[in-house]
N, C-alpha and C positions, 0 to 999 in steps of 0.2 A: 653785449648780448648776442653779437652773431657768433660768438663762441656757443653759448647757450642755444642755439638755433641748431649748429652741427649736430650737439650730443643728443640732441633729440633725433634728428633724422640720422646719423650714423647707428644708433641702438635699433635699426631696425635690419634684420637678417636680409643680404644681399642675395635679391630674386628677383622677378617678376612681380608686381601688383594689380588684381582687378579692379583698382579702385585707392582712393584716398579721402580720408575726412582731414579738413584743416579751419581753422577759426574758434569759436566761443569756447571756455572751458563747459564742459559738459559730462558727471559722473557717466550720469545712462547710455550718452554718445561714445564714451572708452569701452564699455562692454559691448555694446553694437560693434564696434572697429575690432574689437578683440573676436566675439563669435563668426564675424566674416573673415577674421585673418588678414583685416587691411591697417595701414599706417593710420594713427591719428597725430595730427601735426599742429599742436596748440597756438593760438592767438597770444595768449597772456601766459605771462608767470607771477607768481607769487612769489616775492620776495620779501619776507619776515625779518626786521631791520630791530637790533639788543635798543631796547629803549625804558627806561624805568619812571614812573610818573604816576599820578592820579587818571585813575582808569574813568574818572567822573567827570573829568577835564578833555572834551574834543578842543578845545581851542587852543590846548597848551599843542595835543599831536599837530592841529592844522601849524600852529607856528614853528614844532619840528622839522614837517616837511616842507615849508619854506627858506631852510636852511639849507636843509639837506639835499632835496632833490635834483637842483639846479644843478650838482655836480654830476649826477649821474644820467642827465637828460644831455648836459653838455658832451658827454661822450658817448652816447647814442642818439644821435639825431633821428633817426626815422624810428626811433620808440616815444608812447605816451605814457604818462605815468597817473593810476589811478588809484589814491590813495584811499583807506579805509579805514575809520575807526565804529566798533560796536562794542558800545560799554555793556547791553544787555546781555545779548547772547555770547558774546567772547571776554567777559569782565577780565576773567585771571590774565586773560593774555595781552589782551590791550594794557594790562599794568606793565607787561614786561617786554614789551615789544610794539613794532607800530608794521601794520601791511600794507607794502608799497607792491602794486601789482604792476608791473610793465604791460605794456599793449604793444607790436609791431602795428605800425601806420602803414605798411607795404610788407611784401612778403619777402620775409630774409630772405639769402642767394643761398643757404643753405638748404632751403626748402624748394627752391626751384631746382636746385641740383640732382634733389632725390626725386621730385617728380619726373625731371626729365629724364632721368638714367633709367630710374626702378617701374614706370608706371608702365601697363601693356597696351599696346596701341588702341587705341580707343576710349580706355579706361577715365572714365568720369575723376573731377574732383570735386566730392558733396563738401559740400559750405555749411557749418555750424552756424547759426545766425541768432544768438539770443538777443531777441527785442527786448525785454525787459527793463524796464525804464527805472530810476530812483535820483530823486532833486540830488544834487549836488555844487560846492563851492568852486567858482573858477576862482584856481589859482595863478596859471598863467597859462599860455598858447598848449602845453604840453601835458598841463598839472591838473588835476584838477580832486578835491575831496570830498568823499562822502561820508556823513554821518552817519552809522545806523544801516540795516540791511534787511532783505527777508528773511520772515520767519515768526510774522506774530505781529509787534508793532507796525505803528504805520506811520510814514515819514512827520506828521504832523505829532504824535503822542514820542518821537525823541528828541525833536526839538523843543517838548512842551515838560520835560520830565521835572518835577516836582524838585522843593527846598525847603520842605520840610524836615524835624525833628529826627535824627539817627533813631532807627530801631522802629521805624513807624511805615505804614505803606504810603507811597508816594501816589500820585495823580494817575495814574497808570499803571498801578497795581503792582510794583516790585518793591519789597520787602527790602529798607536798606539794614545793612550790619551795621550793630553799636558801635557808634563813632564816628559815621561815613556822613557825607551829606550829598547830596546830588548838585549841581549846579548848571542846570539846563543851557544849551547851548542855542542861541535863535541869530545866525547870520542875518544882514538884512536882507528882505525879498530882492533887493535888485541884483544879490550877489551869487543867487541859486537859480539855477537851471537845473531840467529834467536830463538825464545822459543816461546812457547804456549800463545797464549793473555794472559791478566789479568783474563777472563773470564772461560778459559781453564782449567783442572784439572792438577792436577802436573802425570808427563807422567808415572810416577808408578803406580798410582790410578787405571788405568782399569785390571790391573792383581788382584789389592788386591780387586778390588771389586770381581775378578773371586772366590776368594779364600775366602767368608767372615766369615767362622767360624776358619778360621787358621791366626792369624795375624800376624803370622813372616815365619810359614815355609808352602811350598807350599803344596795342598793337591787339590783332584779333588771336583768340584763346586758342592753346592746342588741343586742350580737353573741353569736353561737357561739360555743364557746371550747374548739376542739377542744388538746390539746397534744402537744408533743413532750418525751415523758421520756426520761430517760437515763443513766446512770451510769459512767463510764471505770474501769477497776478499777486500784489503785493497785500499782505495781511496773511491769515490762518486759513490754512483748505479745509473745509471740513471734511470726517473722513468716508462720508457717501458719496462725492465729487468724482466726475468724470475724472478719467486718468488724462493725467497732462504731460507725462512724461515717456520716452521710451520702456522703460527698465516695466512700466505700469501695463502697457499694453500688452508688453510681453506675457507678464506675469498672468493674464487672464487667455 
């Protein structure tokens, strides 16, 4: 992953910067960073892992990425790995693939490097901060899985998803295809905890970005470190709702 850290901060044209955004994946926050002409220096990646299975099945992906992961957490130790399955909203793809998102737990040297070469004396580093919260399965110190995502359902209506008759509406109003069955997935409570979306930076990140030329022991910032927080609230927005987004406020 610090390979993956370079090519991000080397893709940015050698100059001067007013400014840097670094932390939570954020659509609205890349067009912000793009209309000020400043670096955005992502927290997580997404990485989209060839996986073929029933898309109705979270437990079969959770016991994938208990195979799997360990190899690639093994060879990046200061990343966390937050994994994701949504059979609603991503059905076709969760059949053919499983989303393991990396999080850095400290700020790559890659990223410290471009700050401290490209950033112009004084120039703040804004902190992407998405609060946004969604129960998830501890897998282990580093792992961790979430069922189900925003965008409609609520973490309670995908762990409760119906098993009922192919071709019939389920408990939660999706229509399954002739042939399909659903087969609800419910961890035990003791095994779920609330964590930072998929979206979110892993909750050490905002100190080590505080810290970016020290990457293990703490030391005072060279930058300002104003942030942007935020939380999307989980279920449907309706569409009279205060704007919660950048891209929203703009647009008015």
């Amino acid at each position: 992953m610090d390979a993956v850290a370079a090519s991000f901060a080397d893709a940015y044209p050698v100059r001067p910067y007013p400014a840097a955004i670094v932390g939570s994946t954020n659509g609205a926050l890349t067009h912000l960073a793009a209309a000020m002409q400043i670096p955005w220096l992502p927290a997580t990646v997404l990485v989209p892992v060839a996986r073929v299975a029933d898309a109705d099945r979270p437990d079969l992906a959770l016991d994938f990425g208990r195979r799997v992961v360990p190899r690639l957490l093994d060879g990046n130790p200061d990343v966390a790995l937050h994994q994701m399955h949504d059979a609603a909203q991503d059905e076709l793809m969760v059949a053919r693939m499983t989303y393991f998102r990396t999080k850095w737990a400290t700020l790559p040297d890659a990223y410290a490097r471009f700050l401290a070469a490209r950033l112009s004396p004084g120039a703040p580093v804004i902190i992407a901060d998405d609060r946004s919260q969604w129960p998830v399965v501890r897998v282990g110190s580093r792992h961790v899985f979430q069922n189900g995502g925003r965008g409609g359902l609520t973490p309670d209506q995908y762990q409760q998803r119906g098993h009922g008759p192919s071709g019939h509406d389920d408990d939660v109003g999706h229509r399954r295809a002739p042939g399909r069955r659903r087969s609800g997935f419910g961890p035990p409570a003791s095994c779920r905890e609330w964590r930072s979306c998929r979206l979110g930076a892993e909750p050490a990140e905002p100190r080590a970005v505080s810290i970016p030329r020290c990457r293990r022991d703490p030391c005072p910032s060279p930058y300002p470190l104003p942030a942007i927080a935020y939380a999307l609230v989980v279920g449907f927005r309706p569409v009279s709702a205060e704007p919660t987004s950048i891209s929203d406020v703009f647009e008015r």
